[in-house]
C-alpha positions in Angstrom: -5.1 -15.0 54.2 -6.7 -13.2 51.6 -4.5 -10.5 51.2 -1.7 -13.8 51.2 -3.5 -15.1 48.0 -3.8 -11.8 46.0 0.1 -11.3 46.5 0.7 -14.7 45.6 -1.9 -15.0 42.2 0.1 -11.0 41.3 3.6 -13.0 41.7 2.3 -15.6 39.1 1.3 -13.3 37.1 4.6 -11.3 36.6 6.7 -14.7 36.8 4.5 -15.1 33.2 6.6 -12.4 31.5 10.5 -13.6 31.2 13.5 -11.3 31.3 14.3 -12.3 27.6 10.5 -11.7 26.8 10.3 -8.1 28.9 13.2 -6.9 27.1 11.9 -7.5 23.5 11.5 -4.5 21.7 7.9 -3.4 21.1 7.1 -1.9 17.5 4.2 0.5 16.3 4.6 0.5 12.1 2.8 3.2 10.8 1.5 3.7 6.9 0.1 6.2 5.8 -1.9 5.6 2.4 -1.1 7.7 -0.4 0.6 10.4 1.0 3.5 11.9 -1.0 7.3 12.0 0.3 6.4 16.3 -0.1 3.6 16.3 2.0 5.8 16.6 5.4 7.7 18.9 7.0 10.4 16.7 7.5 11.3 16.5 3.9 11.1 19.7 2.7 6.8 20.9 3.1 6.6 24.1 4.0 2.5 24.7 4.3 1.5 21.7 5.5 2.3 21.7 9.7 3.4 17.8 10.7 5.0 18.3 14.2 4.9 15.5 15.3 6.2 13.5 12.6 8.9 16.1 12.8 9.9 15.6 15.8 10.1 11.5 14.9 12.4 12.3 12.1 14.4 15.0 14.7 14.9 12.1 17.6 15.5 9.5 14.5 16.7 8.7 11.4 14.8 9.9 7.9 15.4 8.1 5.2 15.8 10.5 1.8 16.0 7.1 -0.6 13.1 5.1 1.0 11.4 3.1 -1.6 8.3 1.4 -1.7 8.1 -2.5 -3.2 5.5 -1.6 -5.5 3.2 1.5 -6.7 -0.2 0.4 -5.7 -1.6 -0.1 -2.1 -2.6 -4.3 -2.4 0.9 -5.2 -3.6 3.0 -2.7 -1.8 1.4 -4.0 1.5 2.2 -7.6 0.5 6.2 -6.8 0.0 5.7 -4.9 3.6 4.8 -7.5 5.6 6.6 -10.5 3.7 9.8 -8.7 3.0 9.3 -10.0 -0.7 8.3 -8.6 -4.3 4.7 -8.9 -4.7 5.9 -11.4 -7.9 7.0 -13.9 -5.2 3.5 -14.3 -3.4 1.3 -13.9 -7.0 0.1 -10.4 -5.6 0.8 -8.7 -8.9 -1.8 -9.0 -11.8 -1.1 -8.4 -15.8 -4.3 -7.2 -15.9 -6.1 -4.2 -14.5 -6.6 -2.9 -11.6 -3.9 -4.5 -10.0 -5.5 -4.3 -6.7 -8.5 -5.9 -5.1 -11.7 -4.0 -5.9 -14.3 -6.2 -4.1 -14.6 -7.4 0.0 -15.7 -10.3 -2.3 -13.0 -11.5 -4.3 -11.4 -15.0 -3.7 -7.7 -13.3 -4.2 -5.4 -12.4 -1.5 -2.2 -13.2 0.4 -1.8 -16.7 0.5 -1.7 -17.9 3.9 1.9 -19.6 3.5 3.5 -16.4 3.4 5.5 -15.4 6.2 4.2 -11.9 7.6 6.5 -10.3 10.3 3.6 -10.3 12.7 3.2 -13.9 12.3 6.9 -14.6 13.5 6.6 -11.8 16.0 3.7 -13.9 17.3 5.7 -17.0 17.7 8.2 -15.2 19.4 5.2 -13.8 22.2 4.5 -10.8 20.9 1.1 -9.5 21.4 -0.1 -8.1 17.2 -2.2 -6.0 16.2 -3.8 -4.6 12.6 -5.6 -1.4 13.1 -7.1 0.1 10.0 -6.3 -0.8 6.3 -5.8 -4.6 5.0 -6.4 -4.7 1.4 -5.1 -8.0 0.4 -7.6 -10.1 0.6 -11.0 -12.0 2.9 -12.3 -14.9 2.0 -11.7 -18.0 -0.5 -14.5 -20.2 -1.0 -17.2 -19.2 1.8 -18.1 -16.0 3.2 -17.3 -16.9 6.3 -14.1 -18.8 5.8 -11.9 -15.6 6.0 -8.6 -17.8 4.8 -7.4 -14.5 4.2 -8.0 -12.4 7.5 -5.8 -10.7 8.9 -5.4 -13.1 12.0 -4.0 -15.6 9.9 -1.2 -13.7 8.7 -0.7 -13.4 12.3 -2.4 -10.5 13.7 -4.3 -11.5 16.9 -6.5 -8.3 17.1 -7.7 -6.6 14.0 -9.7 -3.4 13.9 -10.3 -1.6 10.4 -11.6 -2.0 6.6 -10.8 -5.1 4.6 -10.8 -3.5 1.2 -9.8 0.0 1.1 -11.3 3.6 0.8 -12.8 3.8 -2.1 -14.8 7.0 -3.4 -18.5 5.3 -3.0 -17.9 5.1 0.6 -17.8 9.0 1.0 -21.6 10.6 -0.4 -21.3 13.1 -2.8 -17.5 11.8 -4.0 -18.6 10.1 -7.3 -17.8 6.6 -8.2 -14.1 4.6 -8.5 -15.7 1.6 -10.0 -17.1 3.2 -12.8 -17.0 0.1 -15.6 -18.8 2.8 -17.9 -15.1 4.2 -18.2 -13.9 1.7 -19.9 -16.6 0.5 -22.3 -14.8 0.1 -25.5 -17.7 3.1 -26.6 -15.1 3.8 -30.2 -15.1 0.3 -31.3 -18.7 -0.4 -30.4 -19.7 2.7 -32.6 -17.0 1.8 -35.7 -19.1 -1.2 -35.3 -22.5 -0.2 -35.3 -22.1 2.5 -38.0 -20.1 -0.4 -40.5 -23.2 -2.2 -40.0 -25.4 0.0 -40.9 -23.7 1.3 -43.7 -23.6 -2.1 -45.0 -27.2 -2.8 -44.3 -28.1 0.3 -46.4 -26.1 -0.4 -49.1 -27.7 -3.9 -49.5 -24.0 -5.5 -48.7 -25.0 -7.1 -45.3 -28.7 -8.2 -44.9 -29.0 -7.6 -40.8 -32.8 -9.0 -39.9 -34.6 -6.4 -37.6 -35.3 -9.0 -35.0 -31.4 -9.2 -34.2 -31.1 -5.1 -34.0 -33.8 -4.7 -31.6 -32.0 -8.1 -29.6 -28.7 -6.2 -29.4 -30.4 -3.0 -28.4 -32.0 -5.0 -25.6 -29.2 -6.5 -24.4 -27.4 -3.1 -24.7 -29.9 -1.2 -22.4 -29.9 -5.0 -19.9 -26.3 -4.6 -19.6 -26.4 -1.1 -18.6 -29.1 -0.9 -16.5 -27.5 -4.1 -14.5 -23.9 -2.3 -14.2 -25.5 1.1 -13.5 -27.5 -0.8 -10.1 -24.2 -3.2 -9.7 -22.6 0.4 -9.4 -25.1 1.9 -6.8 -24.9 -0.6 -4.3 -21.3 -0.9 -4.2 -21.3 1.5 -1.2 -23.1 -1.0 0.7 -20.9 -4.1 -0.6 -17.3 -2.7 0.0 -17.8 -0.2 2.8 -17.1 -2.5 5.5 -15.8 -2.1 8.9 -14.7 -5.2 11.0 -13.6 -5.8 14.7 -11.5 -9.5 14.2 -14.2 -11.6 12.2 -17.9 -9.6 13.2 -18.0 -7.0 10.6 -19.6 -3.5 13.0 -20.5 -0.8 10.0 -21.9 -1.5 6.5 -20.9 1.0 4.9 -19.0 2.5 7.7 -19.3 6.4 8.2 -15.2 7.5 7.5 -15.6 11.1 9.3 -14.8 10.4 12.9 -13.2 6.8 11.7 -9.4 8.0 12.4 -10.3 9.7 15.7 -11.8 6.0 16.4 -8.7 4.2 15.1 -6.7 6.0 16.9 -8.2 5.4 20.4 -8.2 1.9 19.4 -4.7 1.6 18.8 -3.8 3.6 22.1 -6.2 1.6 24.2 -4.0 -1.4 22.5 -0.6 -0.1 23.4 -2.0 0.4 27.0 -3.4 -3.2 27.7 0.1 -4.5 26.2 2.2 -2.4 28.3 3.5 -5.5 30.2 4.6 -7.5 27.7 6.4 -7.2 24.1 3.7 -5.6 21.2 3.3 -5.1 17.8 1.0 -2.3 16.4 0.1 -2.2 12.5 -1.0 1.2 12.5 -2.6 1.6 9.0 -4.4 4.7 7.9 -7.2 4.7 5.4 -6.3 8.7 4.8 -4.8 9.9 2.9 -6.5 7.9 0.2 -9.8 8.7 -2.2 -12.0 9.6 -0.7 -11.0 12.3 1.3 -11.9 13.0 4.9 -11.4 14.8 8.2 -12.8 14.4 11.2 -14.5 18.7 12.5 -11.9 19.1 14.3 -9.3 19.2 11.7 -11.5 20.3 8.6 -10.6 24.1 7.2 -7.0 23.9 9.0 -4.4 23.5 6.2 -4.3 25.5 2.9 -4.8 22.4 1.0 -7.7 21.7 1.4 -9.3 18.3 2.5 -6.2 16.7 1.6 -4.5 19.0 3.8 -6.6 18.7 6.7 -6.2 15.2 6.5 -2.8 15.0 6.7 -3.0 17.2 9.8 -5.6 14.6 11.7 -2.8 12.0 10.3 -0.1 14.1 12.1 -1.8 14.5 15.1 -2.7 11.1 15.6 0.7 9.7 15.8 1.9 11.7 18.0 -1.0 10.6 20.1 0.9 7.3 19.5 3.7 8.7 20.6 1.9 10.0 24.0 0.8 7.3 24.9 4.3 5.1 25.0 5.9 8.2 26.8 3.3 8.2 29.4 3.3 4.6 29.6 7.4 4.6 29.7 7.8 2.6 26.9 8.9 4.9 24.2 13.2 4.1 24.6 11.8 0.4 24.6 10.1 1.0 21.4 10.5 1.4 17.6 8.4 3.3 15.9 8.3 3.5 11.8 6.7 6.1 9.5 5.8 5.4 5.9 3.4 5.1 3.0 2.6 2.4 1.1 3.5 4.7 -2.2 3.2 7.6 -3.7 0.7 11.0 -3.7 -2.3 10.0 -6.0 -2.4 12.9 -8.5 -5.2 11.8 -10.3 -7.4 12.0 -7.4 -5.9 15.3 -5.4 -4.8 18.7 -6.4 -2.4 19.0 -3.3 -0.7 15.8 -2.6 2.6 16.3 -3.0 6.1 14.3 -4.6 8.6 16.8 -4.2 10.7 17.6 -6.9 10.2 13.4 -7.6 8.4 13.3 -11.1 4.8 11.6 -11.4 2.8 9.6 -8.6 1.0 6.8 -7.8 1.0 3.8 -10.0 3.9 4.8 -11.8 7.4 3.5 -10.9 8.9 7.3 -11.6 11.0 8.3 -8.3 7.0 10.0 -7.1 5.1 6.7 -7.2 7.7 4.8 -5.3 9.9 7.3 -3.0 8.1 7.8 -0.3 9.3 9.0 3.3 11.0 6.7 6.0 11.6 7.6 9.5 12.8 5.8 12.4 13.1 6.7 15.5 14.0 4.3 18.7 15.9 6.9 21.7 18.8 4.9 22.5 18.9 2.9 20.1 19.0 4.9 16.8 20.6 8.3 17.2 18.9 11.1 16.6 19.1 13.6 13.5 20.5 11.2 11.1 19.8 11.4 7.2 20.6 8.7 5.3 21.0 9.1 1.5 21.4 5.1 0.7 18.9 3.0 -1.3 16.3 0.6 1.1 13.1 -0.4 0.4 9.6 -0.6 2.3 10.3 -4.6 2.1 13.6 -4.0 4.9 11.3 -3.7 7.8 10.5 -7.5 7.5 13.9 -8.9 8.5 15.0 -5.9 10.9 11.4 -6.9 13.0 12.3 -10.4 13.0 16.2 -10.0 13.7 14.8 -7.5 16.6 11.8 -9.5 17.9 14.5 -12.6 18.6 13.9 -15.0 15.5 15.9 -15.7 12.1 14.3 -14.7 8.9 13.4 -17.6 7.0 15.5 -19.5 4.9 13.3 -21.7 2.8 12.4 -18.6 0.3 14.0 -15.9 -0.9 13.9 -12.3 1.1 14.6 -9.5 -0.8 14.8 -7.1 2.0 17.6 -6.5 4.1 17.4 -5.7 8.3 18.2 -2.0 8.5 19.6 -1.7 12.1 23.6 -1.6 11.0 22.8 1.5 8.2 20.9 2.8 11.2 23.0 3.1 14.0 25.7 4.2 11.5 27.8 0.5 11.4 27.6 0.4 8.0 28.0 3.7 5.3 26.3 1.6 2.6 22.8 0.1 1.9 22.9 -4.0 1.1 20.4 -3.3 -1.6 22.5 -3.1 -4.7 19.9 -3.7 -7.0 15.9 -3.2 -6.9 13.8 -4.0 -9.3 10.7 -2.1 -10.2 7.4 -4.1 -11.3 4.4 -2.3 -12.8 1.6 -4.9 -11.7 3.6 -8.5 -12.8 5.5 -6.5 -15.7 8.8 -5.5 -15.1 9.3 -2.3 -15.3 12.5 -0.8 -14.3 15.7 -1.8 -12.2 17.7 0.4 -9.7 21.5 0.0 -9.5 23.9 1.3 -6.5 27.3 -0.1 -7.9 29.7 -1.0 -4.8 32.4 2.0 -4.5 30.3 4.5 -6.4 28.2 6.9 -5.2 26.1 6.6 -8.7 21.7 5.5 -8.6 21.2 4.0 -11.9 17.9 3.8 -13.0 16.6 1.7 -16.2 13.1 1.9 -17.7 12.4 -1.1 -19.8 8.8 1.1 -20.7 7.2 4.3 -19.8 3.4 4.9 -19.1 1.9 6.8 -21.8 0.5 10.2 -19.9 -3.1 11.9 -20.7 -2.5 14.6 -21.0 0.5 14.0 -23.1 2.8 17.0 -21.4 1.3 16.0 -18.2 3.1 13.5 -15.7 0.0 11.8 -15.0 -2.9 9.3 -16.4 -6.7 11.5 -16.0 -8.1 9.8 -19.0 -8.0 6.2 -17.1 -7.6 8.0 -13.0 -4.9 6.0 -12.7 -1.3 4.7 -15.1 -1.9 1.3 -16.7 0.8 -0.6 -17.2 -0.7 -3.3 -19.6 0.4 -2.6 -23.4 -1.5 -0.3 -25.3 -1.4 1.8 -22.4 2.6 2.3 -22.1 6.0 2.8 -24.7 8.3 0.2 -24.7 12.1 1.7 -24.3 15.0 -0.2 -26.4 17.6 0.5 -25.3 16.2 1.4 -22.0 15.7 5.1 -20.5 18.2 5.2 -18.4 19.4 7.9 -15.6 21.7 8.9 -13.0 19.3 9.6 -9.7 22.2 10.9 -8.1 22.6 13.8 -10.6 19.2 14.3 -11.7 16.5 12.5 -8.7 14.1 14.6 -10.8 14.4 12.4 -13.7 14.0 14.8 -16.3 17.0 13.9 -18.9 17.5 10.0 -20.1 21.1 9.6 -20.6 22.5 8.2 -24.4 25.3 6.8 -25.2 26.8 10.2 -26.3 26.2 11.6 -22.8 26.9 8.8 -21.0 30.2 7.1 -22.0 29.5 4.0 -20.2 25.9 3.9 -21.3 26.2 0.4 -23.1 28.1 -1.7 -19.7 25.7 -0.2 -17.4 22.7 -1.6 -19.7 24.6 -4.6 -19.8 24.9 -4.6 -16.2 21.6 -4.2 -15.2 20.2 -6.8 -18.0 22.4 -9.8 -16.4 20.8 -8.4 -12.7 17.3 -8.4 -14.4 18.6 -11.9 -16.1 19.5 -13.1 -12.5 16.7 -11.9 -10.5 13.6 -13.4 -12.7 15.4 -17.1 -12.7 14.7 -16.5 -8.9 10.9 -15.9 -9.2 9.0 -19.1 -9.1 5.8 -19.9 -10.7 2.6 -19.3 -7.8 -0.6 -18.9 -8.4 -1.5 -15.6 -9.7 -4.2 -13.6 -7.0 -4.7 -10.7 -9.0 -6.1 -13.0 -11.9 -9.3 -12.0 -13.4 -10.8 -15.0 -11.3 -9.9 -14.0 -8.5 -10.6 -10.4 -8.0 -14.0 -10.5 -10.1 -17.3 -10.1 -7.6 -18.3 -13.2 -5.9 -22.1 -13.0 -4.5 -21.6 -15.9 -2.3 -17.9 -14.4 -0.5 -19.9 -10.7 -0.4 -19.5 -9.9 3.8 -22.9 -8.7 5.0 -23.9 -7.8 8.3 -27.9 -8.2 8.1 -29.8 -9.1 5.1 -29.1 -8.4 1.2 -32.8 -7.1 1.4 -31.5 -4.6 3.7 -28.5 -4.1 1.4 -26.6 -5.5 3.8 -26.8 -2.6 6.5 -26.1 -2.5 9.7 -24.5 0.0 13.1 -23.3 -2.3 15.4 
C-alpha cells in the first residue's frame, strides 16, 4: 500500500510538467561586465587562455558585429532585458554619472517594463538572477524593493544590487571621489578676485564672513571625506532574494560562490523549463580573483580574472552536459560593453578604437556567441549588425509567447540570422546614445554591404592623443566635456572598423545623401521616444538615508556575515 501511494504521489508529480512545457527551451544568458571584445580567444586574443568560451563559439555561432544598447553597465542592462533603448524606459540621464552610484537611490527600472524573464515566467519558466543588477532597489522605503529583481520577474535572485565599485576591494582607492570634481579653478579665481579687491579697498569683505566661508569650507569637507569612508559599508551589499547576507561583501571567493549557486540552480530545475541570468561582477573595478586563479595570466589581475570568468562557464556548461540538457539549452555570451581603459592596463578592444563610455566601435562592440547543438550550427561567423537588445524577442519567440505589441521593441529575434535563413540582419539602423544624448547612428543600407557610422559629437580625450578620458576615469558626454561635429564624422565600418579616418565630401562622393539619410532615420526614430520619467535624474540617483539597505545597525555601520 505504501509503496502503491509513492508510485502514485511520483505520477502526479511528472503529470505537472506538460509535453509543450518539457520541450521549452531552457536558457543560461551570460554577461560578463567590462570585458573587451579582445580579451577572448575566440576573437582574436592570443595570451589570454578562454577554452571554454572557445569551444562555445566552436559548437556555435560568434557574432563579429555584436553591439551593446548603450556604453555604461545601468543602461546597457536595461536595453538587455527590455529589448529597448534605455531612452524608452528613462534609464539614461543628461547628467553625470549615468549609472546608479548608491544601493540607496530611488531610480531604477520601472516596474512596467517588460523584462524577458518576466514573460518567461508567465510562460512556466523557472528564473533566475545570479550576480549583478545595477538598475535599481527601492523607491520610497527601504524595504519596499519596487525595484528588485523579482519584480522584473526573476523568482530567485543571488548577487549585488549596485555594482563593484573600487571601495568594496581594500587597498583599491575610491570611485566616488566628489573631491574630483570640486570646481577647485573657479573656487580659487574666486577667492583670489576677492582678495585682490579687498586689498585694493574696491570690495569691503567683513572678517566675520571669511572666517564663515572657511568654516563652511573645512564642514563640507570633512562631511564628504567621512560620507566617502563609509561608502564601503553602504554599497557593498550582497543579497539572497530580499535578506541582504554580506555588508560589505568579501569579492575574493564571490565568483567561485556564484558559480555553485547558479549550478546548484540548473540542477534543481532540471525537470522543467529554466532561465539563468548569469551576471558577473568581474571583470569590473575592482579587480579580483579567487587563489586559485591569481598569478595565472600575463595580465595581471585583469587577466586572472578573465581566466576564473572562463572557467566558470564552462562549469555552466558541465553541469547541463551531465545533467543532459545541454542540446535542450541555449546558452549566450556577452558583456554589457566595452573594456574600461581607464581603470585597467590589459583589457582589451581589439583593433576597435577607445572603450567604455564611449560609443567608438570599443565601448559598444563587444563579443556575441551562441551556441544551442542542434539547433544553431556550429562554426558560424556572422559579420551582420545586431545588438545586445535582440536577445529579448528571440527568448520570448523561443520561450512560447509574442513580444509585446503595446510599445515599441527595437530588437529583433535572432534565430533566422542564426540558423542561416536569413543572410541579412533586420537592424538597419541603430542609434547610439551617450547617457540621454544622441550620439551617433549606425546605417546597413539594404543591398549593400556598407556600416555607416555618424557622430553627431565626439568626447574630448585627456590626454588629448590618447583614446581615453583619465582626467574624469571615465568619457562624459555632457557639454563641456565633448565636440560637437557639423556635418557629422562620418565612416565606413566596413572599410575602416578601426575608425581612424572620417570621410568628407571629397572622399566620399555620396557623403551629403548618406547624412541626409541618416538625419531623416535620427528624425524618425526620436518622434518614437515618448516622454517617461527620467531615473537617472539628479533626484533619483542622489543618496537617500532612509532607502540605505542595512543588515544590523547604522551604529555598527551597517555590518553583518550572515
Amino acid at each position: 500500500m505504501k509503496s502503491t501511494s509513492l508510485l502514485l504521489l511520483l505520477f502526479l508529480e511528472m503529470s505537472c510538467v506538460s509535453p509543450l512545457e518539457s520541450n521549452k527551451p531552457n536558457f543560461v544568458l551570460i554577461m560578463v561586465d567590462d570585458m573587451g571584445i579582445g580579451d577572448l580567444g575566440c576573437y582574436g586574443n592570443k595570451t589570454l587562455r578562454t577554452p571554454n568560451i572557445d569551444q562555445l563559439a566552436r559548437e556555435g555561432a560568434k557574432l563579429t558585429h555584436h553591439i551593446a544598447a548603450a556604453n555604461l553597465c545601468t543602461p546597457s542592462r536595461a536595453a538587455f532585458l527590455t529589448g529597448r533603448y534605455p531612452i524608452r524606459s528613462g534609464v539614461a540621464g543628461f547628467t553625470n554619472p549615468g549609472v546608479f552610484i548608491f544601493n540607496a537611490a530611488s531610480g531604477g527600472l520601472p516596474s512596467q517594463e517588460m523584462t524577458f524573464a518576466k514573460i518567461a515566467k508567465q510562460q512556466g519558466y523557472e528564473t533566475a538572477l545570479i550576480g549583478k543588477w545595477h538598475l535599481g532597489l527601492s523607491c520610497e522605503r527601504r524595504d519596499d524593493h519596487c525595484h528588485h529583481p523579482s519584480v522584473h520577474g526573476f523568482n530567485y535572485f543571488f548577487g549585488i544590487p549596485l555594482t563593484n565599485l573600487r571601495e568594496c576591494q581594500p587597498g583599491h582607492g575610491a570611485e566616488i571621489n566628489f573631491f574630483r570634481y570640486l570646481p577647485y579653478r573657479t573656487l580659487a579665481i574666486v577667492l583670489v578676485t576677492a582678495a585682490v579687491l579687498h586689498y585694493c579697498s574696491i570690495l569691503t569683505i567683513p572678517r566675520w564672513l571669511i572666517w564663515s566661508l572657511l568654516s563652511l569650507s573645512l564642514v563640507v569637507t570633512a562631511l564628504l571625506g567621512g560620507f566617502m569612508m563609509i561608502i564601503p559599508y553602504m554599497n557593498c551589499v550582497l543579497m539572497r532574494d530580499h535578506r541582504v547576507v554580506e555588508q560589505s561583501f568579501t569579492s575574493e571567493n564571490l565568483t567561485q560562490t556564484m558559480t555553485k549557486e547558479a549550478v546548484d540552480f540548473i540542477e534543481s530545475n532540471s525537470a522543467k523549463p529554466f532561465l539563468l541570468f548569469l551576471s558577473f561582477i568581474q571583470v569590473h573595478t575592482a579587480m579580483f580573483a579567487s587563489a586559485a586563479f591569481r598569478g595565472t595570466s600575463q595580465h595581471g589581475i585583469y587577466g586572472d580574472a578573465i581566466h576564473e570568468v572562463d572557467w566558470s562557464v564552462g562549469q555552466m556548461v558541465n553541469a547541463l552536459e551531465r545533467l543532459k540538457l545541454r542540446e535542450n539549452t541555449l546558452v549566450y555570451l556577452t558583456s554589457d560593453q566595452g573594456a574600461h581603459l581607464e581603470e585597467t592596463q590589459h583589457g582589451s578592444n581589439g583593433i576597435y578604437k577607445a572603450g567604455k563610455a564611449t560609443n567608438w566601435e570599443g565601448g559598444i562592440r563587444v563579443p556575441g556567441i551562441l551556441s544551442w547543438p542542434g539547433k544553431i550550427p556550429g562554426g558560424v561567423q556572422i559579420d551582420e549588425p545586431t545588438s545586445n537588445m535582440d536577445l529579448f524577442p528571440t527568448v520570448v519567440h523561443l520561450s512560447g509567447a509574442s513580444v509585446p505589441e503595446d510599445r515599441e521593441i527595437d530588437g529583433h529575434d535572432l534565430m533566422d540570422l542564426l540558423q542561416k535563413r536569413v543572410e541579412r540582419s533586420n537592424h538597419e539602423f541603430l542609434f547610439h546614445y551617450c547617457n540621454a544624448y544622441l550620439n551617433a547612428v549606425r546605417w546597413h543600407p539594404q543591398n549593400s554591404s556598407s556600416v555607416w557610422k555618424a557622430f553627431y559629437f565626439t568626447q574630448n580625450f585627456d590626454p588629448e592623443n590618447a583614446t581615453t578620458c583619465v582626467h574624469t576615469q571615465v568619457c562624459f558626454c555632457m557639454p563641456g566635456y565633448v565636440t560637437y561635429h557639423n556635418p557629422p564624422l562620418l565612416f565606413d565600418l566596413s572599410k575602416d572598423p578601426s575608425e581612424t579616418t572620417p570621410l568628407t565630401p571629397d572622399t566620399e562622393p555620396a557623403f551629403e545623401s548618406i547624412v541626409s539619410v541618416m538625419a531623416e532615420a535620427v528624425e524618425r526614430h526620436r518622434r518614437s521616444v515618448k516622454p517617461v520619467e527620467n531615473q537617472l535624474s539628479v533626484g533619483n540617483v542622489i543618496w537617500k538615508p532612509w532607502l540605505q539597505p542595512c543588515c544590523s545597525t547604522l551604529g555598527q555601520l551597517c555590518q553583518c556575515q550572515h
